[in-house]
N, C-alpha and C positions, 0 to 999 in steps of 0.2 A: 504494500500500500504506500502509495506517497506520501512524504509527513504535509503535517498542515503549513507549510510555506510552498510546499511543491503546486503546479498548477497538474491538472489529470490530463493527460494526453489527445487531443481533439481530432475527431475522426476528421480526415482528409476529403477537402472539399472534393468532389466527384468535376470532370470535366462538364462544360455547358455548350453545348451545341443550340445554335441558333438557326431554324428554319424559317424564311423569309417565303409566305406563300401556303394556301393551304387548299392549292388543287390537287393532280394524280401524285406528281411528284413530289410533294412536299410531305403529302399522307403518308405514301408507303414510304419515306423517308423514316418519320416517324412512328409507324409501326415495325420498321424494322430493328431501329435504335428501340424498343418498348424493352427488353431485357438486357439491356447493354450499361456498364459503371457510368452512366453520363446523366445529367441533367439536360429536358428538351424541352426549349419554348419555343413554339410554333407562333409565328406573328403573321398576321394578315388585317386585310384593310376592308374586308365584311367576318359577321361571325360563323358563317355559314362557307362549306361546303361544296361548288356548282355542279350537275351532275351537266355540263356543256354538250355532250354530243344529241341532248333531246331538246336544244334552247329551241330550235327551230317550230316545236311543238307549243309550249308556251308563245313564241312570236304566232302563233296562225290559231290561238283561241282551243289548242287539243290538251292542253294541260295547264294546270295553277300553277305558278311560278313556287310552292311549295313545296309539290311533288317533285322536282328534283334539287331541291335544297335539303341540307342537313347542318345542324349545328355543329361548329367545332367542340366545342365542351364539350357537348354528347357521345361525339369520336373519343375525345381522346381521355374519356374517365374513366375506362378500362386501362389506360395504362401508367402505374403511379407514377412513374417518373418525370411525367408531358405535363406541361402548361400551356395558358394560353396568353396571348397579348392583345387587344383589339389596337390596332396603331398604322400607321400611315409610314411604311418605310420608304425617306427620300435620299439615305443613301449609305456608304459604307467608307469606316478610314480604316483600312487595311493595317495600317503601321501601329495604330492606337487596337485596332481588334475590336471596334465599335462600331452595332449598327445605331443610325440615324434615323430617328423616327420623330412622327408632330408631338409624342409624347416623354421625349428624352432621349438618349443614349441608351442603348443594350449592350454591354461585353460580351463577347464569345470566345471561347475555347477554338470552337470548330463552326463555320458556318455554311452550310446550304441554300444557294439562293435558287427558289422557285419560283417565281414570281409570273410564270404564263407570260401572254400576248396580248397584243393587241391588235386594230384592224390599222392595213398599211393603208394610206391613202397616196402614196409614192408621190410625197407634197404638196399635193393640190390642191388649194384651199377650198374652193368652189366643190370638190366633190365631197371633202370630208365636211362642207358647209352643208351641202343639199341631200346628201346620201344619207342610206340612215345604217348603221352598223348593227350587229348582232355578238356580242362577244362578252355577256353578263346577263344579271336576269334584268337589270332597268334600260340594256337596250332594248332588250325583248320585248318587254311590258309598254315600251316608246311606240314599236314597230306596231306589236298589235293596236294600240291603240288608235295609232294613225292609222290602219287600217278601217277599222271601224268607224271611224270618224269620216273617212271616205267615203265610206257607204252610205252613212247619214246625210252627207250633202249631197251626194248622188243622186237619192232620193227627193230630194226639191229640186233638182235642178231643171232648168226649164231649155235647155241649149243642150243640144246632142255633142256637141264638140266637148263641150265642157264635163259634161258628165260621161263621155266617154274616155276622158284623160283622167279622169277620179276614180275609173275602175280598172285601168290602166296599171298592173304590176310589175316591173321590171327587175329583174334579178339580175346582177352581173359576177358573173362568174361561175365555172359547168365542172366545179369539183363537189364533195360529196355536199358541201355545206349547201351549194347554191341549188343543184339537183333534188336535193329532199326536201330546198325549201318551196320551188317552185310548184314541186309535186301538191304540198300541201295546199299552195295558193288554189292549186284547179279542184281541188279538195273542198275546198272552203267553199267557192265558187258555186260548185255544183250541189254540194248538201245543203251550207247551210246562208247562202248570202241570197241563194236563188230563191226559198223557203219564208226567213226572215224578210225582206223586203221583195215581196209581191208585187209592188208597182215598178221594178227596176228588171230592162229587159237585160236578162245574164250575159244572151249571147254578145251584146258591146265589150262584156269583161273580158280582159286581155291577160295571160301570164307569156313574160316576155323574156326567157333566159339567153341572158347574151356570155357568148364564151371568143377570145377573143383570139384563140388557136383553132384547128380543124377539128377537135374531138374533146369531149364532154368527160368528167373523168379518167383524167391521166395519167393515174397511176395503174389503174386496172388493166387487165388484157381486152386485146381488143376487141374478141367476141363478146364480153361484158359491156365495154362500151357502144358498140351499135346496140347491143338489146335495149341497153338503158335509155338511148337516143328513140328509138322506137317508143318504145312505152311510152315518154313524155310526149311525143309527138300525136300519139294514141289519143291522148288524155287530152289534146287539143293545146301543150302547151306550144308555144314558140319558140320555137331551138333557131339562135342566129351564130352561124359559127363564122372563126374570120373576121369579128365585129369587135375592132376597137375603140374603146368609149376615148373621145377628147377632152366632156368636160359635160359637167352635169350644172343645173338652173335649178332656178324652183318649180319651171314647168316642164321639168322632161331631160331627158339627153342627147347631148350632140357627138355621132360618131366621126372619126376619122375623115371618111369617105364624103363628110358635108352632111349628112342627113340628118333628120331629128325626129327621138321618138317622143312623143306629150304624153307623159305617165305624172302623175302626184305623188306616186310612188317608188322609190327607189333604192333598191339593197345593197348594199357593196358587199359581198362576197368573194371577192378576190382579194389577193393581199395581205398577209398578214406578218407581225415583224417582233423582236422581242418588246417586253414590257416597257414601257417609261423609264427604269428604273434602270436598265443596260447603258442607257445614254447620261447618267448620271454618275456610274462608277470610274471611270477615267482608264478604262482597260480597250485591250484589243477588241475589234467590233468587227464579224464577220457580217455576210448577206442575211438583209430584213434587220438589222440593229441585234444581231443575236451574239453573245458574248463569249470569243474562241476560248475551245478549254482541251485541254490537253485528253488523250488516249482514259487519262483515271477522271476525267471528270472536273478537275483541279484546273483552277488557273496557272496560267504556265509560271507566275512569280510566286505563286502562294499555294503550297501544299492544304492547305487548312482552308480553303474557302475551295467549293466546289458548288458549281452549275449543273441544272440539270433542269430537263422538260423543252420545254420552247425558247427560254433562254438560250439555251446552249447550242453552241454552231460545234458540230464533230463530224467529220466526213469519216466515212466509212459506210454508210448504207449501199451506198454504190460507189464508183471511183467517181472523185471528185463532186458527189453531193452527200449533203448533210443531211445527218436523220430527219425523218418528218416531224413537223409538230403536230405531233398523234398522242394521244390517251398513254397508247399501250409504252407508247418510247418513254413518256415520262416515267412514268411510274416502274421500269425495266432501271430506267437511271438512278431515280430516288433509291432504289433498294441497292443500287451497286454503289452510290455515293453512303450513304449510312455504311455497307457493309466495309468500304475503307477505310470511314472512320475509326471500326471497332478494329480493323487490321493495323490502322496506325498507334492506337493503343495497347496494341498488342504486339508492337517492336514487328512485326512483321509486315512484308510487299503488298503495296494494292496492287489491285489485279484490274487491269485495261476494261473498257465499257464492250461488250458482246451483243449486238440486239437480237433476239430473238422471233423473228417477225412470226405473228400468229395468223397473219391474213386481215383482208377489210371486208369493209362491204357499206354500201348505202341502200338505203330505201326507196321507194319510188312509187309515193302515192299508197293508193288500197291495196292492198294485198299484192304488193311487187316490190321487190330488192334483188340488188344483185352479190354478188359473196362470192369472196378468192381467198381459201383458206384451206393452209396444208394439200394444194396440189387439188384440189375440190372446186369447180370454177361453177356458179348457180344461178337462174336466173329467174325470176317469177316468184309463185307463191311458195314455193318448200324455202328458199332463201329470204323470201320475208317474215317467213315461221320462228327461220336460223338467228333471222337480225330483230325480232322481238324477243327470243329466250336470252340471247346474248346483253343486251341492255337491260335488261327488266333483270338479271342477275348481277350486272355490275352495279346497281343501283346501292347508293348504302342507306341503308336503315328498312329493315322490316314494312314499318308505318309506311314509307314512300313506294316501292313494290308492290303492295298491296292498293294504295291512290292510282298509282299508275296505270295496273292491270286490270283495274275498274272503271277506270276513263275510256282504256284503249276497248274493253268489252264493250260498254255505252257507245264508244262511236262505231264501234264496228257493228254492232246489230239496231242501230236508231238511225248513221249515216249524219249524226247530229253532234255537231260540239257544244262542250257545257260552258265554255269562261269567256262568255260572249261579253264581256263586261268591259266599259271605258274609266277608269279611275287610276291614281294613283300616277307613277311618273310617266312625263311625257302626256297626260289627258286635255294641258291646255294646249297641246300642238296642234294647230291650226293649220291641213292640209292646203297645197296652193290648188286654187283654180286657174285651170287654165285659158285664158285672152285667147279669145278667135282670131286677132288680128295678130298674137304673139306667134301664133304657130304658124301663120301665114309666114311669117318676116323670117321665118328660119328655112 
């Protein structure tokens, strides 16, 4: 025993690992770090969770923006070692080992930055002025609203021209985001816009997917891609390939070639680039603002800070391009970034990033997806079957799977969406109308 002038011996603070971010990669980050000697605060700038690959579903009125949110607390109170921080990270002094947040200074031992994306507007003011983005649930809840909002004035309107550019949907860009959204738009159109307003003849509604190469999802093979191309075309949407946009208004867009389409409407689905937060660290910045990291994950000056998700520029997916910013890469990353960690506490080599691609797939409308997984290429309804079990499992939390899978039953047997609802962010946005004289002048 100590005598009484000794002090008793004080257990050894544990390392503090900081995760900045609390999308795919930040999560399995810190579910892998959950039985590791380390202390883990996870900071992010909402308290929630986004389950992003079904935003498009919330944008077009097929789900409540709560059915794919989940609270961080709730994640991470199975794991004692995890906390939480609600704060505003605007950046990082490396030499100090401090993040910068609206709510002070955080130190770190080891830090993770996840921080996602955002939408690229490849600086043009006008389009990220008139475009409307999808890349949160308060773009989402913006879009639909303005959609809706549409309709309503469509509805009084007394000019064919004008209320034909109010129903007017434009999508640009023919990767999975823009494809599944477009789908939904002729979805909407045909169940429940054609139903709800009765006095509004549907056939004026327009879904106008502009891709601005010769084929519509990229990445997939190309017996995938004409099926896909098909189908939408099916569905009555408007596939423009070859069509690059110049520059977007408040009444429409002007392509390349001179031409103009009058849409109230407009999605930027092209483009996307690392987070705000890349451009604020004072490091190497590869293609779309994404932040080069070495083979481990690591910044090339800084063993202790490691990138991962859509942040991170690492070629190796193919020669000479960089993994996607997909679900599956992050969160492949986040577990091999944590599992360093514990390697570098453990006096032992990290081990280089492996991606293990599991396959894709998009949706496309009612009962059609297409799916490339493990050597399996799918097209129609058995791969829409595949890309609803596969989502509706990735989903976290019980409560949300079970919201979800009773939405998705209600619209598939009523052909009716339930969150037909205008409130909340984005509800005073005031769609343009568009001047019969303006459309001429173009």
């Amino acid at each position: 025993m100590p005598s009484p002038n000794q002090t008793a011996p004080q257990p050894a603070t544990r390392p503090r690992v900081v995760i900045v971010g609390a999308g795919f990669g930040g999560l399995a980050a810190a579910r892998t770090l959950a039985n590791a000697p380390v202390e883990v605060l996870l900071i992010n700038r909402t308290n929630y969770h986004g389950f992003w690959p079904l935003l498009y579903q919330v944008a077009t009125a097929g789900l409540e923006p709560e059915s794919i949110a989940y609270p961080v607390r709730a994640i991470l109170r199975r794991y004692r070692n995890a906390n939480f921080l609600l704060a505003e990270v605007q950046g990082v002094d490396f030499t100090r080992r401090c993040v910068q947040t609206d709510v002070g200074e955080i130190s770190y031992d080891y830090l993770i930055l996840a921080a996602g994306s955002t939408t690229n507007f490849f600086g043009n003011n006008q389009i990220a002025r008139y475009a409307l983005g999808m890349k949160d649930l308060d773009e989402a809840q913006r879009l639909r609203n303005h959609v809706l909002l549409c309709c309503e004035r469509a509805a009084v309107e007394s000019d064919p021209t004008r209320r034909a550019a109010l129903l007017t949907f434009a999508v640009v860009g023919g990767g999975p985001t823009g494809v599944e959204l477009a789908g939904a738009f002729i979805e909407l159109i045909r169940h429940v816009i054609r139903r709800d307003y009765p006095m509004l003849d549907t056939r004026q509604a327009r879904v106008v997917l502009i891709e601005a190469t010769n084929h519509i999802l990229a990445s997939f093979p190309e017996s995938l891609q004409h099926a896909a191309l098909q189908r939408l075309r099916q569905m009555g949407v408007e596939v423009r390939l070859q069509t690059q946009v110049a520059d977007a208004h408040h009444d429409g867009l002007t392509f390349r070639d001179g031409s103009f389409l009058p849409a109230a409407t407009v999605v930027w689905a092209t483009g996307v680039r690392g987070a705000p937060l890349a451009d604020a660290l004072g490091v190497t910045l590869g293609r779309g603002a994404r932040v080069v990291v070495t083979p481990h994950l690591t910044l090339p000056a800084d063993e202790r800070v490691f990138v991962v998700g859509d942040m991170a520029y690492l070629e190796g997916y193919r020669p000479g391009v960089a993994y996607p910013m997909v679900a599956p890469v992050a969160i492949q990353m986040g577990e091999q970034a944590a599992r360093n960690i514990i390697a570098q506490l453990n006096h032992q080599p990290m081990l280089p990033f492996h991606y293990i691609d599991k396959g894709q797939m998009a949706t496309i409308g009612r009962s059609a997806a297409v799916l490339d997984a493990f050597g399996i290429r799918l097209s129609g309804w058995l791969a829409w079957v595949g890309w609803l079990f596969v989502h509706l499992i990735a989903l976290v939390g019980f409560r949300n799977r079970v919201l979800v899978l009773l939405n998705w039953a209600y619209s598939y047997f009523t052909y009716d969406r339930g969150v037909r609802l205008i409130f909340g962010v984005g509800a005073e946005r005031q769609p343009a109308v568009v001047e019969y004289d303006e459309v001429n002048d173009h």
